[in-house]
C-alpha positions in Angstrom: 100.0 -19.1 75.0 96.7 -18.6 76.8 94.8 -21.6 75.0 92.8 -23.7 76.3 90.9 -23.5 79.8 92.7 -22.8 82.9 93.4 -25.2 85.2 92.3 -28.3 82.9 95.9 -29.6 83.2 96.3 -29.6 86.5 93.1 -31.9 87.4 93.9 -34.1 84.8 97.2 -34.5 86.4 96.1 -34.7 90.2 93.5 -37.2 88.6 96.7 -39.4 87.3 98.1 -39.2 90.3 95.3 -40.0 92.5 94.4 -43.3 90.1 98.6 -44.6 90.2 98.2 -44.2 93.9 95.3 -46.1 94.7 97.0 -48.8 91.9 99.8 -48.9 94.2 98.1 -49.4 97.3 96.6 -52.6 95.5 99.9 -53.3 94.6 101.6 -53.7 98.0 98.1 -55.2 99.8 98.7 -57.8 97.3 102.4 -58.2 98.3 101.4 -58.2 101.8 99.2 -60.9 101.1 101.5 -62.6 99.2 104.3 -62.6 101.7 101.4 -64.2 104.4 100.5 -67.0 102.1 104.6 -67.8 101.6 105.1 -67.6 105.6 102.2 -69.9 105.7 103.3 -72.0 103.4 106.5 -72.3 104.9 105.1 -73.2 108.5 106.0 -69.6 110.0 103.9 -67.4 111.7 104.0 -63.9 111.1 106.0 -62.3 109.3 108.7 -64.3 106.5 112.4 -63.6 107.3 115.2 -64.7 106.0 117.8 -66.0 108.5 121.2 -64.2 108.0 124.2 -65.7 109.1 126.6 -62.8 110.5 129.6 -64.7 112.2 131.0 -66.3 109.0 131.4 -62.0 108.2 135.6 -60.9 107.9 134.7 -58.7 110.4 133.0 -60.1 113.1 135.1 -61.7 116.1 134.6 -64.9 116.8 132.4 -65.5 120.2 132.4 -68.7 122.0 130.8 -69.5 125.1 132.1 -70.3 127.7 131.4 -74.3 130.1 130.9 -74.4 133.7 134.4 -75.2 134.1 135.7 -72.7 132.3 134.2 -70.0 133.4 134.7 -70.9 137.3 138.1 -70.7 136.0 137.9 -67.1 135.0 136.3 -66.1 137.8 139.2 -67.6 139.9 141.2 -65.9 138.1 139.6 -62.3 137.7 137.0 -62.6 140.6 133.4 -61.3 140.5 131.9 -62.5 137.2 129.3 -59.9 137.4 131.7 -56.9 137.1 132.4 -58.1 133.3 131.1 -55.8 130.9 127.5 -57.3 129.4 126.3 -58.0 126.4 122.5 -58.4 125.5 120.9 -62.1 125.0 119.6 -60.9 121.8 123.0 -59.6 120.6 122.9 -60.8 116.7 126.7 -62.4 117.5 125.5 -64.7 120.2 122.2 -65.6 118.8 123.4 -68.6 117.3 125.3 -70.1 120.8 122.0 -70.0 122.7 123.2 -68.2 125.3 121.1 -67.4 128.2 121.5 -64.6 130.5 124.7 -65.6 133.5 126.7 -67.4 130.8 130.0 -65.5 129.7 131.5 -65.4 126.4 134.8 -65.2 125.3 135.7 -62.9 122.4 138.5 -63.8 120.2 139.8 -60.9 117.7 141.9 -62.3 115.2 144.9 -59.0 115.1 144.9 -59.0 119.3 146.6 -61.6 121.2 144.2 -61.2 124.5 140.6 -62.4 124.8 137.7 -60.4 125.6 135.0 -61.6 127.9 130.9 -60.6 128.3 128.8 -61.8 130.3 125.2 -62.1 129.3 122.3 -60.0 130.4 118.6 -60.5 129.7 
C-alpha cells in the first residue's frame, strides 16, 4: 500500500473514459449518417421509420368508418352528431381508414354486443 504516485490511476482512467466517449460519439454520427443515406435511398425524407401495423393486434377493437348514409342514419337515430365523444385524426387506430376530421367511426369490441361510436376531430 502506498506505492506508486497518487492520483496516477485516476487520470489514466478519466483519460479512458474521455477517449471511449469521443469513440462513441463517432459511433452514433456514423449511425446517424447511416440511417440518412438508407432513408435516401429509400425515397423518404427525414427520418427512416418503419410502418407498424396495430389493428391486426388481439387487443385492438376493430374501427370502421362510417358512409354518408350511414352515419345520417345514426344521427337520425341518436341526434346531434357532434355530442359523440371524439377521437383525434392522428389516433394510431384510425390512421389507416383515412379519416378526416367530421367522419364518425364505429367501434366494434369483440366480448360487447353494442357498438361504440367517435367522431373525428382535427
Amino acid at each position: 500500500m502506498g506505492e506508486g504516485v497518487p492520483g496516477l490511476a485516476k487520470k489514466s482512467t478519466k483519460s479512458r473514459r474521455k477517449k471511449a466517449r469521443g469513440e462513441a460519439k463517432k459511433v452514433l454520427a456514423e449511425k446517424k449518417v447511416l440511417k440518412k443515406e438508407k432513408a435516401a435511398a429509400e425515397g423518404v425524407e427525414g427520418k427512416a421509420e418503419v410502418e407498424i401495423d396495430i389493428s391486426s393486434h388481439i387487443l385492438v377493437p376493430k374501427h370502421i368508418k362510417l358512409s354518408e348514409e350511414e352515419a345520417r342514419e345514426l344521427e337520425r337515430m341518436i341526434g346531434d352528431l357532434k355530442l359523440l365523444p371524439k377521437i383525434r385524426v392522428d389516433d394510431p387506430a384510425i390512421a389507416k381508414l383515412k379519416a378526416k376530421p367530421g367522419d364518425v367511426i364505429k367501434i366494434l369490441r369483440p366480448d360487447e354486443p353494442v357498438p361504440y361510436y367517435r367522431i373525428v376531430v382535427a
